[in-house]
C-alpha positions in Angstrom: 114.7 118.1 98.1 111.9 120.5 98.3 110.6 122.9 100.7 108.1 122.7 103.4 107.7 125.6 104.8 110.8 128.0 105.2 113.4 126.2 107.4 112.4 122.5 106.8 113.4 120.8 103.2 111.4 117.7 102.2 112.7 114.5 100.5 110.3 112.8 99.0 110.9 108.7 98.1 108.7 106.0 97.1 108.5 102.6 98.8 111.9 100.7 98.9 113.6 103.3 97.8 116.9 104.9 99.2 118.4 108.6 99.1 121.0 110.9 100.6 119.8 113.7 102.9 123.6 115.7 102.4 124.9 117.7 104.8 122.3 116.7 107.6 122.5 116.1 111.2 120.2 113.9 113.8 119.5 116.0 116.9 118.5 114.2 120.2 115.0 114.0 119.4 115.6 112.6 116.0 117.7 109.8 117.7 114.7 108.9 119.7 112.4 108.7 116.6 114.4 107.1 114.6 115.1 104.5 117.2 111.0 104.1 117.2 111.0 103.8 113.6 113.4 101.2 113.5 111.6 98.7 116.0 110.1 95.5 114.6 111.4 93.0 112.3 112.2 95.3 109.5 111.6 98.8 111.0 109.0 101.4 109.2 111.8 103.2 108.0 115.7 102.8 108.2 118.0 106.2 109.0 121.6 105.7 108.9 124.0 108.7 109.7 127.1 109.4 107.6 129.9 111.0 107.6 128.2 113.0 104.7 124.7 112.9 105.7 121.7 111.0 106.9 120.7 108.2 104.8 116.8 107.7 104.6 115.9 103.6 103.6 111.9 103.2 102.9 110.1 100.3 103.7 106.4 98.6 102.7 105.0 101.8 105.1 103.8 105.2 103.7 103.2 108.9 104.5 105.4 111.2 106.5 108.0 111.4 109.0 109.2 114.7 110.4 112.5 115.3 112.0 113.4 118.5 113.4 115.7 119.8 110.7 114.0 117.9 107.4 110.7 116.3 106.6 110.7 112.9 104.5 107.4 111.7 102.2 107.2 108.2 101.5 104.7 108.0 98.5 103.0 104.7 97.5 104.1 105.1 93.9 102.7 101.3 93.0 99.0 102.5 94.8 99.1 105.2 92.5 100.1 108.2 94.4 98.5 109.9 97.3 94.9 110.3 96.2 94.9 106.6 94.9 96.5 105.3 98.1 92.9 107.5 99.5 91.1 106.0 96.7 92.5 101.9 97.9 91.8 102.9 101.5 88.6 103.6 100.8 88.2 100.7 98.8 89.4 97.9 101.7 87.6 99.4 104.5 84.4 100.8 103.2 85.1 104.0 103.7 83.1 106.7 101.4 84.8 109.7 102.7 86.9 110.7 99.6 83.5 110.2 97.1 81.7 113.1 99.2 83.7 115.8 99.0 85.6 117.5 96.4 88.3 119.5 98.6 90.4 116.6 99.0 90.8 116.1 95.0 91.9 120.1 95.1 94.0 119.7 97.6 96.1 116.9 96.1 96.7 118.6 93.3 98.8 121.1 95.5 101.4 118.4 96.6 100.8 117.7 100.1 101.2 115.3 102.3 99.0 112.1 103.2 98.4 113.4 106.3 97.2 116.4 105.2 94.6 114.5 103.0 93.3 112.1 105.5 93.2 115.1 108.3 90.8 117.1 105.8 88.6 113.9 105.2 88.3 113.8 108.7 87.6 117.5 109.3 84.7 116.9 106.2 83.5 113.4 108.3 83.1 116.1 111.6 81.1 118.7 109.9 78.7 115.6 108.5 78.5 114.8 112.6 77.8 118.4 113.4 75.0 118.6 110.5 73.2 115.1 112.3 73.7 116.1 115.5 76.1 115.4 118.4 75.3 112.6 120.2 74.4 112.4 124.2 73.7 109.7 126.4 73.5 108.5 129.7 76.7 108.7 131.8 76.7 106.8 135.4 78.2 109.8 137.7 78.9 109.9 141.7 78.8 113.1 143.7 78.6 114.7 146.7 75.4 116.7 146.4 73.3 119.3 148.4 70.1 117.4 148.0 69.5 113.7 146.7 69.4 112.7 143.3 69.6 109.5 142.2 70.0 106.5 144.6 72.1 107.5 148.1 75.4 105.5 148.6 75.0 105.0 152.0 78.0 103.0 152.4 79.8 105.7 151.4 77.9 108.7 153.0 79.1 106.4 156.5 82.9 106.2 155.3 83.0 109.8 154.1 80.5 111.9 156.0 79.5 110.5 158.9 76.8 112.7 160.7 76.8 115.1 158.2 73.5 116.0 156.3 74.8 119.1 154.4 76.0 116.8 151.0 74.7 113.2 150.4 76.7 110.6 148.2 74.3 109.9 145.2 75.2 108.0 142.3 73.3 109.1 139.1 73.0 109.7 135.6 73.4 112.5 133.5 72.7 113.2 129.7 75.7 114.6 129.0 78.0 114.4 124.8 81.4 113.5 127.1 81.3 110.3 125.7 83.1 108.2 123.5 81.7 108.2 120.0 82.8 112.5 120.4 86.4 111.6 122.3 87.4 109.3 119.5 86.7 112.3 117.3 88.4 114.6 119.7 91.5 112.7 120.1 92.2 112.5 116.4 91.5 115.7 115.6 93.5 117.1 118.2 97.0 114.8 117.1 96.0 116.3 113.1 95.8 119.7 114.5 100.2 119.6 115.6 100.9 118.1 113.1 99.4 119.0 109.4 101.4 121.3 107.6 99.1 122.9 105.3 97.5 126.2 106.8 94.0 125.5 105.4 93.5 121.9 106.7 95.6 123.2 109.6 92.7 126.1 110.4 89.7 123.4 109.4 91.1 121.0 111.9 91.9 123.0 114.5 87.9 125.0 114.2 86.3 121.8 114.8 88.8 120.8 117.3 87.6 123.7 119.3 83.6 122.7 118.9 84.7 119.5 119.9 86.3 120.5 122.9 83.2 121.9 124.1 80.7 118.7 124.7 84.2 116.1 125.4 87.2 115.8 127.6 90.5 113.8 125.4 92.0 113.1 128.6 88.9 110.6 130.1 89.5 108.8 126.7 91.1 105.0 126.7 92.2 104.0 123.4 92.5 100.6 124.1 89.5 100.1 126.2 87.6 101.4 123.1 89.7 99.4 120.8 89.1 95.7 122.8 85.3 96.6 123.2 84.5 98.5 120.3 81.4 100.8 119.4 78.0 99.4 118.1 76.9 101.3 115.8 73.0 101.8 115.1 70.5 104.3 113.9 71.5 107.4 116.3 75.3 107.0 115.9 75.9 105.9 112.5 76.7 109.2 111.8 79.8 108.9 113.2 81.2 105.7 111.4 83.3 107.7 108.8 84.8 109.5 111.2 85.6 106.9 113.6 87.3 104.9 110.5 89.4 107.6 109.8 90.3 108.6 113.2 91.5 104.8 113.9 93.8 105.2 110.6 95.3 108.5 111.7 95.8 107.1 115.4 97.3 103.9 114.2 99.7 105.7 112.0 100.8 107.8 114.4 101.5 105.4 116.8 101.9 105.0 120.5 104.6 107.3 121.0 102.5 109.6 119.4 99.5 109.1 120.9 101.2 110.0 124.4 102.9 113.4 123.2 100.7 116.0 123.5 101.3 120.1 122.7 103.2 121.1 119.6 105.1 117.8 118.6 108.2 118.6 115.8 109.0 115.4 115.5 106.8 112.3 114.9 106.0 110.3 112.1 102.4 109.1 110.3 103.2 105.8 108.2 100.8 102.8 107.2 101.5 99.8 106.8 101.1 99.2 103.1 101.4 94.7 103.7 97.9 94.7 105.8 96.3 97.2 103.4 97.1 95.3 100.5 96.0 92.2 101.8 92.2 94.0 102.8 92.4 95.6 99.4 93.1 92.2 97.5 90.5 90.4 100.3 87.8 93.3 99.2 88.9 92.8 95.7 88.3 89.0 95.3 85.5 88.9 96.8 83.8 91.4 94.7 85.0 89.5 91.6 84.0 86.4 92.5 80.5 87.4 94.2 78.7 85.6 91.4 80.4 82.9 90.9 79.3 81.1 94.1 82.8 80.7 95.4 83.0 82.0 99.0 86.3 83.9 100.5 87.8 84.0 103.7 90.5 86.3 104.9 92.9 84.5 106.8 91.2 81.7 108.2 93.6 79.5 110.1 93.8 75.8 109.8 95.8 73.7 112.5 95.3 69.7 111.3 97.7 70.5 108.6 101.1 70.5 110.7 100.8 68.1 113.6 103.1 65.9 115.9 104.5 63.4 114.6 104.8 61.6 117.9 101.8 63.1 119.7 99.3 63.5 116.5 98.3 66.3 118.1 98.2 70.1 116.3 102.1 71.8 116.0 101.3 75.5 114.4 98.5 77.3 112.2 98.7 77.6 108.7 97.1 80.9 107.7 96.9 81.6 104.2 95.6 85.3 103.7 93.2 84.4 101.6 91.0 80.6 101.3 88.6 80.3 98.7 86.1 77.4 98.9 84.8 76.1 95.5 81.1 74.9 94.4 79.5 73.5 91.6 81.7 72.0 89.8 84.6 72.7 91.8 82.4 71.6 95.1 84.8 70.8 98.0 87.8 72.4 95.9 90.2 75.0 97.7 92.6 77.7 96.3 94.8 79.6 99.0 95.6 83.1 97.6 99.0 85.0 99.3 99.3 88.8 99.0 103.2 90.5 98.7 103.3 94.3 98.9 106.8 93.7 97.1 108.5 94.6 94.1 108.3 91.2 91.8 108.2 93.0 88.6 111.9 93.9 89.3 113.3 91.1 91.1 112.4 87.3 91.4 110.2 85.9 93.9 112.1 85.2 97.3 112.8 81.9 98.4 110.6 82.4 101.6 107.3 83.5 99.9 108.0 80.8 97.1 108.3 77.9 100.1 105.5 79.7 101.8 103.3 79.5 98.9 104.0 76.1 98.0 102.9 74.7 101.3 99.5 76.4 100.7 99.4 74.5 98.0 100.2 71.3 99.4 98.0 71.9 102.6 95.0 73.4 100.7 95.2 71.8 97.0 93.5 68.9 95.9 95.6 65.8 94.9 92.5 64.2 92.9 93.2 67.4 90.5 96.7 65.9 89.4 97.8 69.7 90.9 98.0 71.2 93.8 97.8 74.7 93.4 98.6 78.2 94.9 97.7 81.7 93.9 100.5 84.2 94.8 99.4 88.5 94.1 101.6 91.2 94.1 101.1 95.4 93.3 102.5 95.8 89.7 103.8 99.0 88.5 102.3 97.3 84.5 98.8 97.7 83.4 98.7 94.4 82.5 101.0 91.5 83.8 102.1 88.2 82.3 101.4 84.9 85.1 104.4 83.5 86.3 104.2 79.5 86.6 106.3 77.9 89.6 106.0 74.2 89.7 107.6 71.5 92.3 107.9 68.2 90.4 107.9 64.7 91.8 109.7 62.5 89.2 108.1 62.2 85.8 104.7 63.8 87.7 103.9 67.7 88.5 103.4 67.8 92.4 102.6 71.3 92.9 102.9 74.6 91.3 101.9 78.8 92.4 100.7 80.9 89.9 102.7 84.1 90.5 100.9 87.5 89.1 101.2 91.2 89.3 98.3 93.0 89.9 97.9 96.9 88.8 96.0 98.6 92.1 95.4 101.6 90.3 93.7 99.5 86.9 92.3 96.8 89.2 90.6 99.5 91.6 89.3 101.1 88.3 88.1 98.3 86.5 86.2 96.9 89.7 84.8 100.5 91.0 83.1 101.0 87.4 81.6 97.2 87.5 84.3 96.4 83.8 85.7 93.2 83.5 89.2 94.9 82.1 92.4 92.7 81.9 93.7 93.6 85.4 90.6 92.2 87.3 89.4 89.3 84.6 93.6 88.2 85.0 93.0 87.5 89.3 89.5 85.7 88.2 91.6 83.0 85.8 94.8 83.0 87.9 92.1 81.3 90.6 89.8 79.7 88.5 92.9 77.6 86.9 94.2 77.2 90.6 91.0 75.9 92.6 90.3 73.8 89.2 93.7 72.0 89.6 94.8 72.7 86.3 98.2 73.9 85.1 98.3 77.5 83.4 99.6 77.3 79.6 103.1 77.6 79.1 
């Protein structure tokens, strides 16, 4: 345990990991989080209180939870800390945040959180708004006014005002920044500002909160109207884009419960979900390898002619590998599907379920003229370099299918690509698919 601040100890664990808070209590409010945390299939992160303490469980998700009495810090140890959990963000979205500023680099060096860290890359994302302008626009308003402006509701000037001449019911527009490229903004900022714990990302956020304020109301704002129709971006508002990427990743993090709690908050938690981000980073990450290879990727394209009815021939459920790559050339009409585990397979075996999983990619996206049908299976590896595992399924005297099964280093692979080097990490993926959209069976 270490300290955060002067009444609230830390515990800091990496991903799967599981430690003893001793002597520690839930209050009320720490039952209601941890009943949020513990939603879902497997829960974000498992609490259990004992007689001796509160056991803290982590999961696949990252970053911080604060309780009232005690603060926990999951770290994504196989991401490479912190920074390098930044760094693979970055990497899978297209972010650019962390390459243009320098503060975030001095501020991990002091130990904080990942909150902290993405809050200041937001806080740097606003000051790049405020240096190209805050956006206006056009904003349909109706009001009562003294004279007429606009076009006269006379429907409603009957209903409302019958008679009376002193105010008219116009509808018009107005040029006004209340809008929602500056709410987005607003609304993440303003969740950062209760909830960082270091004092100057804390100040930074709340200053440009405040500026923010100004031009925008939160309260008009509707997440999930924004989220369903989503902003266009072009040459007046892509100023914003960095800062609406990072304000989605704190917001989603945080949660709906979250989202809803305004004014000083002391308990909530920010935790991402480290399955989906490794699946965009190894997405991003293929695709960049094999750019020149002419072999095209698609992330998680769904396929339903593979399981069907048997008595109605008619489509039963979706196969949806998380990656399909489509071969040419040589390989023309050839397919490889590629599954990403955020697990820990360099300490234990494969499970049964992702081993069955994987094998009916195989099946359902291998080619049979080949002699093998094959399957790519990735996981983060805490090596530099990792050895290919070779699953097959055999039918008789003949191999049927096998999954190639292979660690990748996030920290080496992310290197290796971002600096353009073909290093053993990246050129590893590149032959685990080659051999499996070419059919053949990797050397014993």
């Amino acid at each position: 345990m270490t300290g955060s601040g002067p009444h609230r100890p830390t515990l800091e664990l990496g991903e799967w990991e599981s430690r003893l808070i001793d002597g520690e209590i839930l209050t009320p409010a720490d039952q209601q989080l941890k009943q949020d945390l513990e939603t879902g299939e497997e829960g974000r992160l498992v609490v259990d209180e004992l007689r001796g303490g509160v056991r803290i469980t982590a999961r696949s998700w990252v970053g911080v939870v604060q309780f009232e009495r005690f603060e926990v810090r999951v770290v994504p140890k196989l991401a490479g800390n912190n920074l390098g959990l930044v760094q693979m963000i970055e990497f899978a979205t297209g972010l650019d945040a962390l390459r243009r500023t320098s503060s975030a680099r001095t501020l991990h060096t002091e130990g904080v959180g990942l909150l902290d860290l993405l809050a200041l890359l937001l806080a740097e994302a606003s000051v790049a708004i405020l240096r190209g302008g805050i956006l206006a626009d056009y904003i349909e308003r109706e009001d009562d006014l003294p004279v007429l402006r606009g076009r006269l509701l006379g429907d409603q000037q009957m209903l409302r005002r019958f008679g009376q001449l002193d105010r008219l019911a116009c509808r018009f527009d107005e040029h006004e920044q209340d809008i929602v490229e500056n709410q987005l903004v607003a609304a993440a900022l303003d969740l950062c500002s209760t909830r960082v714990t270091h004092e100057f990302v804390r100040r930074r956020v709340r200053q440009l909160l405040a500026v923010f304020q100004e031009v925008c109301r939160i309260d008009e704002l509707d997440l999930n109207s924004v989220r369903y129709q989503g902003i266009a971006y072009n040459r007046l508002n892509d100023h914003y884009r960095n800062a609406h990427d990072l304000a989605w990743l704190i917001l989603d993090g945080l949660g709906t419960r979250n989202l809803l709690a305004s004014g000083q908050t002391r308990c909530f938690a920010f935790l991402i979900d480290m399955n989906h981000l490794f699946e965009m980073f190894v997405y991003r990450l293929v695709d960049r390898l094999l750019s020149d290879t002419g072999m095209r990727v698609h992330y998680q394209r769904g396929d339903r002619s593979i399981i069907v009815n048997a008595s109605t021939n008619r489509p039963y459920a979706r196969v949806i590998p998380d990656l399909l790559i489509e071969g040419r050339g040589l390989a023309d009409g050839r397919r490889v599907a590629v599954d990403a585990k955020y697990k820990l397979y360099d300490e234990r075996k494969v499970s049964s379920g992702d081993v069955y999983q994987s094998f009916l990619y195989a099946y359902a996206f291998g080619h049979a003229e080949t002699g093998v049908r094959s399957a790519v299976l990735l996981y983060p590896s805490s090596r530099r370099a990792s050895e290919a595992l070779r699953l097959r399924v055999s039918a008789q005297t003949s191999v049927a299918a096998e999954i190639i099964v292979l660690g990748c280093s996030i920290p080496e692979a992310l290197c290796e690509v971002t600096n353009k080097i073909r290093g053993p990490a990246t050129q590893a993926i590149v032959e685990a698919i080659l051999l499996g959209i070419g059919g053949r069976p990797i050397a014993a």
